[in-house]
C-alpha positions in Angstrom: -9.7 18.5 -16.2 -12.1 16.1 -14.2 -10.7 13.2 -16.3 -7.4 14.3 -14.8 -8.5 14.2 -11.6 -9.9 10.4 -11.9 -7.1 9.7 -12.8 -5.0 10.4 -10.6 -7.0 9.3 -7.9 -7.5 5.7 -9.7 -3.8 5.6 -10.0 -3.6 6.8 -6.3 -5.6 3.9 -5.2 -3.9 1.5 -7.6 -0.9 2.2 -5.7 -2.2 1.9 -2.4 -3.8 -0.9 -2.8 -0.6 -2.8 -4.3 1.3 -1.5 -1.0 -1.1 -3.1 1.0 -1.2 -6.6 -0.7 2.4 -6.3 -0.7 2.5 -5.9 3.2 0.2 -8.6 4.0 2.4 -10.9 1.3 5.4 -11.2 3.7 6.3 -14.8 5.1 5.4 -15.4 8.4 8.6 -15.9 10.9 9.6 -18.1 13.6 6.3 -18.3 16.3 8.7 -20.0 19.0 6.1 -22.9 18.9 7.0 -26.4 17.9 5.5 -25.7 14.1 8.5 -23.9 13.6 10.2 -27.1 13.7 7.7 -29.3 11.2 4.1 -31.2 12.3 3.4 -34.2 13.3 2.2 -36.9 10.5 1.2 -40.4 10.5 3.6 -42.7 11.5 3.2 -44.6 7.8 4.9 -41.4 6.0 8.3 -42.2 8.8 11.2 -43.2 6.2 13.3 -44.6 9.3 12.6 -44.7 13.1 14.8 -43.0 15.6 15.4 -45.3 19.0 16.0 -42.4 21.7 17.5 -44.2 25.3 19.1 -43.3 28.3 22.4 -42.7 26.4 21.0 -40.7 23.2 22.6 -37.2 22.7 21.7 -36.4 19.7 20.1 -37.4 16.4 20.7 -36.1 12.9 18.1 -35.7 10.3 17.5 -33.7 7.0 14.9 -30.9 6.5 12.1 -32.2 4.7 12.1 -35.9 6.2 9.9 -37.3 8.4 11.0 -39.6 11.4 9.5 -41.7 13.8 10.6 -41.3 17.4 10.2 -44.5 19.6 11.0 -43.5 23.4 10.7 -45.8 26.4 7.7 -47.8 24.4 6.0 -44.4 23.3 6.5 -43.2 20.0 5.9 -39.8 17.7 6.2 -39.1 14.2 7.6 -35.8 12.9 7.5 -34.2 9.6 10.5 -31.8 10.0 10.3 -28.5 8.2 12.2 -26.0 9.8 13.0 -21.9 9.3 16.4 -21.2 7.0 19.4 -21.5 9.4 17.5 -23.6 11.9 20.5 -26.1 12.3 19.6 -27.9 15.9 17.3 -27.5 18.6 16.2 -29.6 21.7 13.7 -33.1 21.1 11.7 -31.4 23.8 10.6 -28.4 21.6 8.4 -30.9 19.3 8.3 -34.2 21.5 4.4 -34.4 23.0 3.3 -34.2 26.4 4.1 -37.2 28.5 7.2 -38.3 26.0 10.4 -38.7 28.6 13.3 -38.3 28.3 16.9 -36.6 28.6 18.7 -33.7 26.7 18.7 -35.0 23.0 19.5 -32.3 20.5 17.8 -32.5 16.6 20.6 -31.9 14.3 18.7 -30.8 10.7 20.6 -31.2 8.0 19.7 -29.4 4.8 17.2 -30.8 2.7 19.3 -32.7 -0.6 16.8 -31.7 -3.0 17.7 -28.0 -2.2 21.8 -28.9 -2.0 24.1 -26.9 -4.6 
């Protein structure tokens, strides 16, 4: 009967201890921080640089790419890895401190290599 009892408890813990690797296994969500956007890299991984002036709206990029900003002499790279369903947000929400400029909204496409 006490072999019963072990093991029932040692299935008991078995299963809690799934439940709580389970829990602690779920993906992170948006942090309303610029990481849900990407990082910053080094502007040697840029594939293309992105001129932003007085008369820039919008730019369009993919998920996955990274881009070099050049604003008013100052420039940024930016790895862009956003959240599913992030489609656009503002330049501001990922452009450093001291980087001017006006309302330009990032237009992510999705990333090709993920494309069905």
């Amino acid at each position: 009967m006490s072999n019963f009892k072990s093991n029932v408890i040692a299935l008991a813990l078995i299963g809690l201890t799934s439940t709580a690797m389970m829990a602690s296994a779920q993906a992170a969500g948006p942090s309303g921080t610029a990481t849900d956007y990407g990082t910053l890299a080094p502007a040697t991984a840029a594939a293309r640089t992105i001129v932003i002036n007085g008369d820039t709206k919008w730019v369009n990029v993919e998920n996955g790419e990274t881009v070099q900003f050049s604003v008013g002499g100052q420039t940024f790279t930016w790895n862009f890895s956003t959240f599913p369903g992030t489609t656009s947000f503002d330049l501001s929400k990922i452009s450093p401190a001291g980087v001017q400029f006006g309302n330009v909204r990032v237009y992510v496409a999705s990333n090709p290599l993920y494309r069905g």
